[in-house]
N, C-alpha and C positions, 0 to 999 in steps of 0.2 A: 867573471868570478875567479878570487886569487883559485892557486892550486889548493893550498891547506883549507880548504873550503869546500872545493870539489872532494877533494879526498875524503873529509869527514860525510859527505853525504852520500858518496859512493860504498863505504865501510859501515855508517849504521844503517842503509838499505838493506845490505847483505847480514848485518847482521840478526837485524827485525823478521828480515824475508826467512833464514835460514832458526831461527827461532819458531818463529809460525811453521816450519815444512817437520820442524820436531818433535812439535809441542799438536799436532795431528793427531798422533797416535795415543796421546794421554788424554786431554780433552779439547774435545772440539770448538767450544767459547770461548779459548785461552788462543786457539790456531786461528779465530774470524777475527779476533782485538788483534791481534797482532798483526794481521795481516792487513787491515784497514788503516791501523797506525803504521805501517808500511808503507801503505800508498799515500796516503797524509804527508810521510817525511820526504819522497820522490817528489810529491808534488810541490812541496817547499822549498824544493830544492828547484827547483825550474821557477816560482816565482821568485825567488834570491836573483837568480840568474837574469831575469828576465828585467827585474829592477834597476841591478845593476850596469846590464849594458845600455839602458835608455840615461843612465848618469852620464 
């Protein structure tokens, strides 16, 4: 996986992650979506990965 690639999925993880740890204390249906599409985008990011190195 190039860099600029890693990077964008290392930056909207934290970004998702750190949205869901804030959005906690407002409401709780807003902090489980987000945190589910959190792990949805980690885990895209390792099937990218994974894609790629079998090229």
């Amino acid at each position: 996986m190039s860099k600029g690639l890693s990077l964008w999925f290392a930056c909207s993880s934290i970004l998702l992650l750190s949205a869901s740890a804030i959005s906690i204390s407002h409401n709780v249906l807003l902090a489980i979506l987000l945190a589910i599409l959190s792990v949805f985008n980690i885990g895209w990011g390792f099937i990218i990965k994974a894609k790629r190195r079998r090229s």
